[in-house]
Each structure stands twice: as structure tokens, then as C-alpha cells.
Residue, then its C-alpha position, 0 to 999 in steps of 0.5 A: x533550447x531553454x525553452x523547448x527543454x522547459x515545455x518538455x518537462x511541463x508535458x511530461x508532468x502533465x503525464x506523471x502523478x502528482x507528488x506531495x512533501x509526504x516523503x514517497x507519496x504519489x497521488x495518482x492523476x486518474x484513479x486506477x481501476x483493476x479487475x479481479x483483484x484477489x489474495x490469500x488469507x493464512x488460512x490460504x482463504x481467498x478473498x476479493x479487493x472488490x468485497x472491500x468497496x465502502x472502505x477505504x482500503x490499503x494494500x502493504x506489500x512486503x516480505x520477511x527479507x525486506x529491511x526496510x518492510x521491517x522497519x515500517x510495519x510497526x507504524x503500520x500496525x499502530x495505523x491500524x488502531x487508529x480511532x479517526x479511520x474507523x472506515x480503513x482496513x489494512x491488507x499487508x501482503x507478503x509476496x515474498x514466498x515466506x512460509x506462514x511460520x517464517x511470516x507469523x515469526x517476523x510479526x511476533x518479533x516485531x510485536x505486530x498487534x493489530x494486522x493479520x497476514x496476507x498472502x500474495x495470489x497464484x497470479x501476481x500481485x505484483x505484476x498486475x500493480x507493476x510493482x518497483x520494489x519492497x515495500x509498496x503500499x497502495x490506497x484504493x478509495x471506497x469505489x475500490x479505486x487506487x488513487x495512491x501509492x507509497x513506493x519504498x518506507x514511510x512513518x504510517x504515524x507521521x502527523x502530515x501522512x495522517x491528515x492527508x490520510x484522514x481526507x478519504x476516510 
């Protein structure tokens, strides 16, 4: 019984993604590809994940409601300044049907510098990525592949989520 309950758990990590010791951090095994990805500048400015190819590219969803999406967006705004990833561009993506008041209001009270807003697509983003809650950031490589993705909060300024980071610049 032992043993069949320890090939169980093998062949189901064979399936699942790879998890570091960065607190809610899964890299996935196979890289993602999506098509048609596209989303909404303030502006209500459509534009495509595809036009980004060359960059490494994070999607932050979040919406003003979200506690937790609060309490990590200025570490990722300070991101969005950092000198080593001069090949990232940061897309925080509100997908919680906040107006452009209530959103540009969240960001000026948190001192939010270095980030513009973003606005979910009439189609969904978050049915198309099968998102699990808020916030979610997900990472797509310079081929506009996902390859990770944070489910929940993280320190966008933590040294080890930085170094790991730093790989796909």
C-alpha cells in the first residue's frame, strides 16, 4: 500500500509544476502559449501580449478590493524601477470592474510611481489564464511564453525573488 501510495504522488508531480522556496512561486514545466491575448489601457487603448515579444513580460492582476493586491503593488511598482531589468514591462491588470477614478485613486494612495493601469478585455482574462484568486502575476519569456506564475501576494523586492527573476532578463 506504501508503495503504491508513493508512485501515486511521483506520477502526480511529474504532471504538476515545479515549486521553488520563493513563497507562491510555480514554474511551470511546459511553457504556455496563449493566443490573442489582449487588454486595456486607461484610455480604453487596446493592446496585444504579442507586440511585447522581446521583453520579458509580467501580467498583475489585481482589483481595488483585493487586501492583499494592496499590500503588494508597492513592492511592485519599486520592481518596475529596477536598473538590472531594463528588458521587463510591467502590466498590472485590474480585472475588478473598478472605474478609472476608483482605480487611479487606489494608486495615488498607495504612492504608486512607476506603473500605469491596466484594464481587463471584454473577453476575460481571467478565464482565459484560469485564474484561482487575487492577486495573480504571471511571467511570459521574450517568445510571449508563460513560464511562471505567483498565485496569491509576494515581496516583488524579496533578494531571492530577484535573483530568480534576473535569469529571464
Amino acid at each position: 500500500m506504501r508503495l503504491l501510495i508513493i508512485f501515486i504522488l511521483m506520477l502526480s508531480n511529474s504532471f504538476a509544476s515545479e515549486v521553488t522556496d520563493i513563497k507562491n512561486l510555480v514554474i511551470n514545466k511546459e511553457l504556455k502559449s496563449y493566443s490573442d491575448i489582449t487588454f486595456l489601457d486607461i484610455q480604453n487603448k487596446e493592446l496585444k501580449l504579442n507586440d511585447y515579444k522581446g521583453t520579458l513580460v509580467i501580467l498583475n492582476f489585481w482589483a481595488t478590493w483585493c487586501a492583499p493586491c494592496k499590500d503588494e503593488m508597492p513592492s511592485l511598482d519599486l520592481l518596475g524601477e529596477n536598473p538590472n531589468l531594463d528588458n521587463l514591462k510591467i502590466f498590472p491588470i485590474n480585472i475588478g470592474k473598478d472605474t478609472n477614478q476608483k482605480s487611479l485613486t487606489f494608486f495615488k494612495d498607495l504612492e504608486i510611481k512607476n506603473l500605469e493601469i491596466y484594464f481587463d478585455s471584454p473577453d476575460t482574462l481571467a478565464r482565459k489564464f484560469k485564474l484561482r484568486g487575487l492577486p495573480t502575476t504571471i511571467f511570459f519569456n521574450k517568445d510571449g511564453l508563460e513560464f511562471a506564475r505567483i498565485i496569491g501576494s509576494i515581496d516583488f523586492t524579496d533578494e531571492k525573488f530577484m535573483r530568480w527573476l534576473s535569469n529571464y532578463n
